[in-house]
Phi, psi and omega in degrees: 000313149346278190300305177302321197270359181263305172317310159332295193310286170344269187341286207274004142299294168329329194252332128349277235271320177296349189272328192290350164253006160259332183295344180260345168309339190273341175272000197297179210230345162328137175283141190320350208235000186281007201237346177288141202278119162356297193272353146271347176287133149326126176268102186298304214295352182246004139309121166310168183262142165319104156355127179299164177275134192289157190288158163313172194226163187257342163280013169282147186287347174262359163045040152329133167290165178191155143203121172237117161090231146301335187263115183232138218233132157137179173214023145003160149312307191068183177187226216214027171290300179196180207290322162316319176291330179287333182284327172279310256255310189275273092081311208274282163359289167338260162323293213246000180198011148036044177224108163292343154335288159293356191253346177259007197277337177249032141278135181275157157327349209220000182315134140254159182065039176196130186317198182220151186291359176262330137352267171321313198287333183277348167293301192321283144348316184264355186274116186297124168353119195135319190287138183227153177217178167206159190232142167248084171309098209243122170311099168266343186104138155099058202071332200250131211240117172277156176195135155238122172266146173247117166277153184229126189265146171274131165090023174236155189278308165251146167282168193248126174248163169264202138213137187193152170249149168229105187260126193232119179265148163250140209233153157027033162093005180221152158279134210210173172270147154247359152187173170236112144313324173230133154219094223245131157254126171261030193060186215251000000 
């Protein structure tokens, strides 16, 4: 009797202590899905990840700012920081504020291959109202700038493409253009 009753005991400690380690299973650091049959756990690794959002194209006409990587997209103020930015700046000058003063105001003085601001200012002048552009920039190193502008003419169908190597220096503490060697059109 002794021995049954020792046995009893046994059972219902034992069966305590297995209901008090499933009631307690939610603190345990296992991920929650670990006691679940294979073809039920979630495979995390073959969701796909969201695709990146693909880069600006320099013919979109809203020309969003952007930079991945080496390539920088937009048509901003720019300024006199680094070469992209002296490069939208002059561009900016151009285009968005249609003064050749500004747009040769980021050329150093001693540039090659660029006009004097009263140059510009009659391409400018002669650019019909309107006109809208955008730059796809590309780092190449070392100051020098790969660039495709793309113009956008009011009432066309396509922008009008550039093509330019743009080369930039730092001049009195601003990054500035020191010349454009190529300005090439490749059409539309």
């Amino acid at each position: 009797m002794v021995v049954a009753a020792v046995v009893v005991l046994v059972i219902v400690v034992a069966g305590g202590a297995m209901l008090l380690t499933s009631s307690l299973s939610f603190l345990r650091s296992d991920p929650p899905n670990v006691d679940l049959p294979a073809a039920d756990q979630a495979n995390w690794s073959t969701i796909p990840s969201p695709e990146p959002a693909p880069p600006p194209s320099v013919t979109n006409p809203d020309c969003p700012t952007a930079t991945v990587g080496k390539v920088s997209w937009g048509r901003d103020a720019g300024g006199t920081s680094n070469g992209v930015d002296a490069i939208k700046a002059f561009d900016y000058g151009y285009y968005v504020l249609r003064s050749g003063e500004k747009a040769r105001a980021v050329v150093a003085p001693d540039a090659a291959l660029v006009a004097d601001a009263p140059t510009i200012q009659r391409a400018v002048d002669a650019m019909p109202a309107g006109t809208t552009h955008c730059l796809e920039i590309t780092d190449t190193g070392g100051g020098v700038y790969e660039v495709r502008l793309a113009e956008f003419l009011p009432n066309s169908a396509a922008p009008n493409l550039t093509f330019q190597v743009i080369e930039t220096g730092i001049r009195d503490g601003r990054t500035v253009i020191t010349g454009i060697p190529t300005n090439v059109s490749i059409g539309e």
